[in-house]
C-alpha positions in Angstrom: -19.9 -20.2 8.9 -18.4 -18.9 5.8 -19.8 -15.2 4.5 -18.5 -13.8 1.3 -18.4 -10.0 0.7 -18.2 -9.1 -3.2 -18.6 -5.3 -2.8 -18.0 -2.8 -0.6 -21.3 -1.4 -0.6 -22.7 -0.9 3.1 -19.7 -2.7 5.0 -18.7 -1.5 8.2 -15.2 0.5 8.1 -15.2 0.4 11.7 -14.8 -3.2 11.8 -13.8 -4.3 8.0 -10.9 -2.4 7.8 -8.1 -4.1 5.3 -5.6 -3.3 2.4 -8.1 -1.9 0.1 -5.9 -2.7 -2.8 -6.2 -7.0 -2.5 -7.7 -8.9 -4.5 -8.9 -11.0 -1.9 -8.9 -10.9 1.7 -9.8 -13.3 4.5 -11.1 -12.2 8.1 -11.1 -14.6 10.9 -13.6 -13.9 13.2 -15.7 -15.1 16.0 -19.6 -14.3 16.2 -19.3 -11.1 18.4 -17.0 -9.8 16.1 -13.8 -11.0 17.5 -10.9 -10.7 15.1 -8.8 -13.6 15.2 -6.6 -12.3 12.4 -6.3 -11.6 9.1 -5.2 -13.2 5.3 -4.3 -11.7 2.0 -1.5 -10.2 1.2 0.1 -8.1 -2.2 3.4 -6.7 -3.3 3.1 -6.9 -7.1 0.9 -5.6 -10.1 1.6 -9.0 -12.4 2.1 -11.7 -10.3 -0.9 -10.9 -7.6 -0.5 -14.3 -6.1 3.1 -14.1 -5.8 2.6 -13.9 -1.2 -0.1 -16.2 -0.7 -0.5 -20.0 -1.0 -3.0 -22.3 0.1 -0.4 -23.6 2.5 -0.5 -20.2 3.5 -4.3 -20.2 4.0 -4.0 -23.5 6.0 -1.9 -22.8 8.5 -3.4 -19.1 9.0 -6.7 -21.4 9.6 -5.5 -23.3 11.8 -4.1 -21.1 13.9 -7.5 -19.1 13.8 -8.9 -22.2 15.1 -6.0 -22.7 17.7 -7.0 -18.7 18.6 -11.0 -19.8 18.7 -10.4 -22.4 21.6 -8.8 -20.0 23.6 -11.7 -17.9 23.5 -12.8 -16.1 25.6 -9.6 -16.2 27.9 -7.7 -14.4 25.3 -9.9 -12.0 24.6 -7.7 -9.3 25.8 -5.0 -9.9 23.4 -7.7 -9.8 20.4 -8.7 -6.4 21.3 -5.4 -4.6 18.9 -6.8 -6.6 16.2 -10.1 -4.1 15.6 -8.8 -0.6 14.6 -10.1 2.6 15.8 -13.3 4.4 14.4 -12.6 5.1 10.8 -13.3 8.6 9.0 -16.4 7.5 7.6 -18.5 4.3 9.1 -19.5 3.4 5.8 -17.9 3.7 2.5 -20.5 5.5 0.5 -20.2 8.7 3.5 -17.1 9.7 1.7 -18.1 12.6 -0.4 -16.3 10.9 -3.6 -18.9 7.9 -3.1 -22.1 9.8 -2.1 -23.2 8.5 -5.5 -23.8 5.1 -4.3 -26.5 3.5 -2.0 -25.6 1.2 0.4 -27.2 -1.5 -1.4 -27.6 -2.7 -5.0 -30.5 -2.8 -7.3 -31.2 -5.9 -8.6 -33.7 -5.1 -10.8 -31.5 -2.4 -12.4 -27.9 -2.8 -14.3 -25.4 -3.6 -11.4 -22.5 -2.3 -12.8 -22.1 1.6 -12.0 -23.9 1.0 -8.7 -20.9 -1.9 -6.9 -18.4 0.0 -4.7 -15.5 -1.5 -5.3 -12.4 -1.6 -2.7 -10.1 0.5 -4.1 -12.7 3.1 -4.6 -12.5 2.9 -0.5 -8.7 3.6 -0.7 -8.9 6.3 -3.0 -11.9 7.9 -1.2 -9.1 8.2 2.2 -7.0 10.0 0.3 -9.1 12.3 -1.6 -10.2 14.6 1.6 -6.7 15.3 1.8 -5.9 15.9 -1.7 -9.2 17.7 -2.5 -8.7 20.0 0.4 -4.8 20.6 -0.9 -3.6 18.5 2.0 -0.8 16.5 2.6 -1.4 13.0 2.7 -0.3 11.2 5.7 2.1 8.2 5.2 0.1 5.8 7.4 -2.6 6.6 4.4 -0.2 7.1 0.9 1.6 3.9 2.4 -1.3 1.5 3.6 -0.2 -2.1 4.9 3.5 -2.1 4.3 5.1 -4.8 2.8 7.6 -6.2 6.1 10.2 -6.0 3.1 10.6 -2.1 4.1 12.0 -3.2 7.3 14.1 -6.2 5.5 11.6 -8.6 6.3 10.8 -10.9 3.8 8.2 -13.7 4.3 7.2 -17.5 3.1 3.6 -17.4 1.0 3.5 -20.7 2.8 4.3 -20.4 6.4 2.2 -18.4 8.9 5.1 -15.5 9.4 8.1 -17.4 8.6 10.9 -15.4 7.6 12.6 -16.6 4.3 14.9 -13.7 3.8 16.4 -10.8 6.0 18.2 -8.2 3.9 21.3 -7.3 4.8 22.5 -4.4 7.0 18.3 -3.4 7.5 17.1 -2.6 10.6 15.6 -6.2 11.0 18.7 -7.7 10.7 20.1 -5.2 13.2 17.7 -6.0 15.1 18.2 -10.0 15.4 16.2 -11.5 13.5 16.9 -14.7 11.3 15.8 -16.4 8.4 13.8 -19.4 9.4 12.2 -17.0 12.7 8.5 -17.3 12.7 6.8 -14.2 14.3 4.3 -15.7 16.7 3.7 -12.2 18.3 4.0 -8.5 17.4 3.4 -5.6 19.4 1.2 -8.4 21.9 -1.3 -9.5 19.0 -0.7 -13.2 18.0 0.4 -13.7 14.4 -1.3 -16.1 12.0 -0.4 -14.9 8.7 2.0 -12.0 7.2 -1.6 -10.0 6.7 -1.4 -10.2 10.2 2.2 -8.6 10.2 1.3 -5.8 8.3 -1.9 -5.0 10.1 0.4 -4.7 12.9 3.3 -2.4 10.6 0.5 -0.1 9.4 -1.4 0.7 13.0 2.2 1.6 14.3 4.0 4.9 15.1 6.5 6.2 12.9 9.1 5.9 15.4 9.4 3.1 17.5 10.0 -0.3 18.2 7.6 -3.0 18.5 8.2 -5.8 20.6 8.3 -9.5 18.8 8.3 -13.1 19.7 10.0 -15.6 17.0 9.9 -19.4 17.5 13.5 -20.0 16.6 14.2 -23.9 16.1 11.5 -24.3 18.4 12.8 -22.2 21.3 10.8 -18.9 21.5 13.1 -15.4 21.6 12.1 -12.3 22.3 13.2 -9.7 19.9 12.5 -5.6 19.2 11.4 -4.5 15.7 12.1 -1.0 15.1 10.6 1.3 13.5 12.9 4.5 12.6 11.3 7.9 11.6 10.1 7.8 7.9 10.2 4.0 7.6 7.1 3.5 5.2 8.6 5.4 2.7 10.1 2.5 1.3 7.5 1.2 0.4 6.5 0.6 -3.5 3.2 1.6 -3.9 3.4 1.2 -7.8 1.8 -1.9 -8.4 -1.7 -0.6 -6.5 -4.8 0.2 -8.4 -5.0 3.3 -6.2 -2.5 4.7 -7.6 -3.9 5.0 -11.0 -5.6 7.3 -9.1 -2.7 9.2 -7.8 -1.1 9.4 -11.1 -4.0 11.5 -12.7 -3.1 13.7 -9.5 0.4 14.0 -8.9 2.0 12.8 -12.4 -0.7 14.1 -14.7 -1.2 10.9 -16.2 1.9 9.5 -16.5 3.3 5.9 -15.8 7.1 6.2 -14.6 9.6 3.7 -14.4 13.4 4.6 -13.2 16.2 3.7 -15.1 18.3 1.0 -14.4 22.1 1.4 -13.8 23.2 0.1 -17.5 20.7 2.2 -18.8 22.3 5.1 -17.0 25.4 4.3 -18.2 24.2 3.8 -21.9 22.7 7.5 -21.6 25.9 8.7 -19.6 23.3 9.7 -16.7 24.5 9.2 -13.2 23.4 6.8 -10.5 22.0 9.0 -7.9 20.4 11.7 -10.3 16.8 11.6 -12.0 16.0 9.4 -14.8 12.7 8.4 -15.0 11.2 6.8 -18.4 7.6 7.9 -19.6 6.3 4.7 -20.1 3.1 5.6 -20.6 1.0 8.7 -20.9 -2.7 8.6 -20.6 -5.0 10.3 -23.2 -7.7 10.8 -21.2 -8.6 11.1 -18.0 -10.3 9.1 -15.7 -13.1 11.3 -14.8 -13.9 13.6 -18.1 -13.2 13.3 -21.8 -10.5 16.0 -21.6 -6.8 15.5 -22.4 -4.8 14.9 -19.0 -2.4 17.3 -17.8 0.7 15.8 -19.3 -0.1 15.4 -22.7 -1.5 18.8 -22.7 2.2 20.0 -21.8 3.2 17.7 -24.6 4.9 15.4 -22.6 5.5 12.3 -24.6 6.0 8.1 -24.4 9.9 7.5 -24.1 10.7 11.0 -23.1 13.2 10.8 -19.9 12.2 13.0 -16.8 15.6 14.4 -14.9 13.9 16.8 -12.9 10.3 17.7 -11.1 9.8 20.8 -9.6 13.0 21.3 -7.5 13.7 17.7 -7.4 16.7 16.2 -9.2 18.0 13.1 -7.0 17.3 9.8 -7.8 13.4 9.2 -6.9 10.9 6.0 -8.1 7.6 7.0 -9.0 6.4 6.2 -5.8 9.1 8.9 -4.7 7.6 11.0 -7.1 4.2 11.1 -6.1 5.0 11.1 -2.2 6.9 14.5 -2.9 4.1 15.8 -5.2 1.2 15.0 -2.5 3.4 15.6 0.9 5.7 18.4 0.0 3.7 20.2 -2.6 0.3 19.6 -2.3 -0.6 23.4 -3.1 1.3 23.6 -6.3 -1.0 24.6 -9.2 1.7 23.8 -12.1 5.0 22.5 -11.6 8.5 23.1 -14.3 9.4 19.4 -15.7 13.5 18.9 -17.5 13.0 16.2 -20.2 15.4 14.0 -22.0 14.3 13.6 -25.4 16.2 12.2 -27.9 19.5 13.0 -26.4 18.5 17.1 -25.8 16.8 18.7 -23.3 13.7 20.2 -22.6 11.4 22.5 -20.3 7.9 21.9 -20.1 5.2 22.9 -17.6 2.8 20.5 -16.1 -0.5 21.7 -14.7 -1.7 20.5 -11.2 -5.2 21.4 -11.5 
C-alpha cells in the first residue's frame, strides 16, 4: 500500500522523523510501523535531484522488500531505525506552529493553514534560539551529508561509495571506492538516507561499526566519528536556513571568496572574506527593515570580520558561531570591505 503525505499537519514526530529540508522523502515500512529504512536525500539548493535516481529508488525498494521477508525474524535489528520520543509529538505543539490545526479546512483557503516541513525544522530550532540558547549540532546540522566524513555516494546504488576524499577519516579508516555499506552501527543499509539517519542519531565522538560488500566479499570496517565532526557540514543550500539568516546574519546571504578572488583583492587565504550577495529588505515575519540594512550594510560589500571572528569561516561557519558561541549577543561590531576601504558598522541581534 502506497500513502502519500503532502503536509505536515498532524503527522506523528515520534515515528515520521526525517530531513525536514527534502523535497521528497520515502519511508519503508511494514503495517505495525516497522521501519525498513529510509529514501531521499539533499546536498544542494539548485540541483535538488543531484543524490537521488530512480535506480536509486529501485534498489532501496528492493532491498525493503528483501528486509519485509525477513520479517519478523529481524525485527530486532529494525528497532534503531525508529528514533526516540521527539520534543513535540506533533508538529503544530511547537509554540512557533500553535497557529495551525492538525487538520485542514477544505471548505476554507488552504494556503496559510498547510504545515510545511521545514516549518518542522525551523520550529526545533526556535526553542533554543527564542530562549537565547545554543543550538545543538545534532539540530543546526540535521542528517549530514557522509561527505563530512569523506564519504561520497552513487544516486544510483543503495550505499555505494563513488569517491573517498583523501587523507579523511574514512579513508583512514579503510574504506574504498566501489564499498557498499550493507550495515552501520547494526541497522541494515538500503539507501544513503539510510546512511545519514545513522550519522545524525550518532555521538559526537565515536566510531560506528560498518560492513562493506567489497567485490563481493563482506569486510568489516570502523567509521569514526571525531569530536565536532558535523561541523563540516554545508547547511547553506537548506530552506531553514533562510530562517537562520534573519537570525544570525540579519538578513544577509554570504558567499566566501574564492582564492583568485583573494588574490585579486590582495586578501589572504585563511582570513575573512565573505561577499554580501544579498541583503533582504524585509523581513520574514513583519514589514520592518531587517537588521542589516538598518546598519547600512550593502549588496557587494565584503565582510572581514564578525564580532571577534576574523579566520576564514563560510556562512554556515558564520551562523554556527553566531547561534553556538553567541547566542546572547544583542548587537554585534561587523569590518566591511567596501570599495577597497574599510568600514565599522553595528548589526543588531534583536
Amino acid at each position: 500500500m502506497r500513502v502519500r503525505i503532502v503536509q505536515g499537519n498532524g503527522i506523528d514526530l515520534s515515528l515520521f522523523q526525517f530531513d525536514y529540508d527534502l523535497t521528497f522523502a520515502t519511508f519503508f515500512m511494514n503495517a505495525d510501523k516497522t521501519i525498513y529504512g529510509r529514501f531521499g536525500t539533499r546536498a544542494e539548493y539548485e540541483n535538488a535531484a543531484k543524490d537521488i535516481s530512480i535506480e536509486g529508488f529501485k534498489g532501496a525498494l528492493e532491498a525493503a522488500l528483501d528486509l519485509h521477508e525477513g520479517y519478523p525474524d529481524n525485527k530486532a535489528v529494525l528497532v534503531a531505525k525508529t528514533g526516540p520520543e521527539p520534543i513535540k509529538k506533533t508538529p503544530e505543539a511547537f509554540p512557533a506552529l500553535l497557529r495551525y490545526s492538525s487538520t485542514l479546512n477544505f471548505d476554507g483557503r488552504i494556503e496559510g493553514q498547510c504545515i510545511h516541513c521545514h516549518q518542522i525544522g525551523e520550529a526545533q530550532r526556535e526553542i533554543h534560539w527564542y530562549d537565547r540558547k545554543p543550538i545543538p549540532d545534532a539540530i543546526l546540522y540535521p542528517f549530514p551529508m557522509p561527505d563530512v566524513l569523506g564519504l561520497h555516494f552513487s544516486p544510483k546504488h543503495r550505499a555505494k561509495i563513488s569517491k573517498i576524499v583523501s587523507g579523511s577519516s574514512a579513508e583512514k579508516d579503510g574504506f574504498r571506492r566501489a564499498d557498499e555499506i550493507l550495515t552501520l552501527d547494526g541497522q541494515p543499509i538500503i539507501s544513503i538516507a539510510d546512511v545519514q539517519w545513522v550519522l545524525h542519531r550518532a555521538p559526537e565522538d565515536t566510531t560506528l561499526p560498518a560492513t562493506v560488500d567489497r567485490h563481493g566479499k563482506e569486510i568489516n570496517l570502523m567509521l569514526t566519528l571525531n569530536p565536532g565532526w558535523r561541523k563540516g557540514s554545508d547547511i547553506s543550500w537548506r530552506t531553514t536556513t533562510g530562517e537562520l539568516r534573519f537570525v544570525a546574519l540579519g538578513g544577509m546571504v554570504l558567499q566566501d571568496l574564492s582564492n583568485a578572488e583573494r588574490q585579486r583583492k590582495g586578501i589572504d587565504e585563511t582570513s575573512m572574506a565573505l561577499n554580501v550577495e544579498t541583503v533582504s529588505r524585509r523581513s520574514r515575519r513583519s514589514n520592518s527593515e531587517t537588521n542589516a540594512q538598518k546598519a547600512g550594510i550593502r549588496r557587494g560589500d565584503i565582510i572581514i570580520g564578525y564580532g571577534d571572528q576574523t579566520d576564514r569561516l563560510t556562512e554556515s561557519g558564520i551562523i554556527a558561531y553566531m547561534l553556538q558561541e553567541q547566542p546572547q549577543a544583542k548587537a554585534l561590531p561587523i569590518k566591511l570591505l567596501r570599495n577597497g576601504e574599510q568600514v565599522e558598522v553595528e548589526l543588531s541581534l534583536e
